[in-house]
C-alpha positions, -999 to +999 in steps of 0.1 A: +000+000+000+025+028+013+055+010-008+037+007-044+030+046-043+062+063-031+074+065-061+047+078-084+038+108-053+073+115-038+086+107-001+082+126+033+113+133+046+121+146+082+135+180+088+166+180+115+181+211+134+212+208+155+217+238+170+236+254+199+245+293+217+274+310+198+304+322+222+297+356+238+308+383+213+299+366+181+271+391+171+251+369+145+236+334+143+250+310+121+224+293+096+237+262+073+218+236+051+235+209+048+214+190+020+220+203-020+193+224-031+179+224-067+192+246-093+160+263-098+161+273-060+189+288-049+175+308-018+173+286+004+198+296+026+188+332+030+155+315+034+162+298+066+178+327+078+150+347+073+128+316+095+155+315+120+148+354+124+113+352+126+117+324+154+139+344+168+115+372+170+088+356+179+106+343+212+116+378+219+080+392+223+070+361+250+096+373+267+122+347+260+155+367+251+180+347+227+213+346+223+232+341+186+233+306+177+244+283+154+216+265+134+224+237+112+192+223+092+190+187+076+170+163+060+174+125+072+188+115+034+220+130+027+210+126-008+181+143-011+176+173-029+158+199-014+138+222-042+112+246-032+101+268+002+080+240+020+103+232+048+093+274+063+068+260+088+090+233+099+122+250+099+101+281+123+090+254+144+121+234+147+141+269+151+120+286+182+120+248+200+157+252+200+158+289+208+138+275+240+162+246+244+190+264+245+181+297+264+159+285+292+166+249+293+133+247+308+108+232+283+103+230+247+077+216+225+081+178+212+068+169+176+046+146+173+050+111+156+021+107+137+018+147+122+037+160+087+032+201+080+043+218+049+041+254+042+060+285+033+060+311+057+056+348+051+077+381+073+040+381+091+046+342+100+017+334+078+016+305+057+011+307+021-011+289-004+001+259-018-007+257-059-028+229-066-004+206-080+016+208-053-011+204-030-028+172-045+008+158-045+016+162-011-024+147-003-019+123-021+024+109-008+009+119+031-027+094+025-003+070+011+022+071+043+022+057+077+012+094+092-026+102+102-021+140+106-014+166+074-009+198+090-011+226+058-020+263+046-055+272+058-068+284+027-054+251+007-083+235+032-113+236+007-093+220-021-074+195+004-107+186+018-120+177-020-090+155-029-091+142+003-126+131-002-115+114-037-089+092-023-112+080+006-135+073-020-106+045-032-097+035+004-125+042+030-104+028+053-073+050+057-084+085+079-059+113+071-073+147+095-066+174+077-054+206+104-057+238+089-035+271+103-027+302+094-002+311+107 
């Protein structure tokens, strides 16, 4: 079932962060990517840095002052080659849970298992619309995976809820929840 379809829908891969405070004195944070990003998108870099700002931000108005750190995003693959702005709401999420790691060392959030998000994130942390053939490809590789949680774009809802409808149609059996957000 999950194994026959990979292929013709694409493959969810897990977004990493390994992160840690710079020393005292260096004045900026340090963002890397360490995965090869496709011709066609060569922002990607300035991209996280813009996230890891926004993150960084957002800490600082709940009261949660940060220092520089070093931010080093990955997917699990080595080998796979990362092409369009999808990973924003990950890399946000992943970016602030370290900013609370490492400044407070109190509590952060923990992911959960059974949940994949995708959405490209905005300077107002909103997240943007997803076209529609991207959207019925990600329905479609997320239905066909082991996850029962597709967290995307609120105003891709509608259409997601249509497609969604379409494939359960095929498999009654398999329940994917759709969560909207907006930002």
């Amino acid at each position: 079932f999950e194994e026959s379809n990979k292929t013709e829908y694409g493959e969810i891969h897990k977004l990493f962060l390994n992160s840690s405070l710079r020393t005292k004195g260096e004045d900026i944070d340090n963002v890397e990517f360490l995965n090869t990003v496709d011709s066609e998108n060569i922002y990607t870099l300035e991209y996280l840095n813009k996230l890891t700002r926004l993150s960084k931000s957002y800490a600082n108005k709940s009261g949660i002052k940060s220092r520089n750190c070093n931010f080093s995003f990955h997917f699990e693959r080595s080998d796979f080659i990362y092409k369009g702005n999808s990973l924003g709401l990950a890399a946000v999420c992943l970016a602030y849970n370290s900013i609370l790691k490492n400044n407070i060392n109190k509590y952060y959030y923990k992911f959960r298992e059974d949940c994949v998000f995708t959405g490209e994130i905005d300077e107002k942390v909103n997240l943007l619309i997803l076209s529609s053939d991207s959207l019925k490809q990600k329905i479609k590789t997320v239905f066909y995976s082991k996850y029962k949680k597709f967290i995307i774009p609120e105003d891709n809802l509608p259409e997601a809820k249509t497609e969604l409808e379409k494939l359960n149609f095929i498999f009654p059996e398999r329940k994917l929840e759709l969560i909207p957000y907006k930002s």
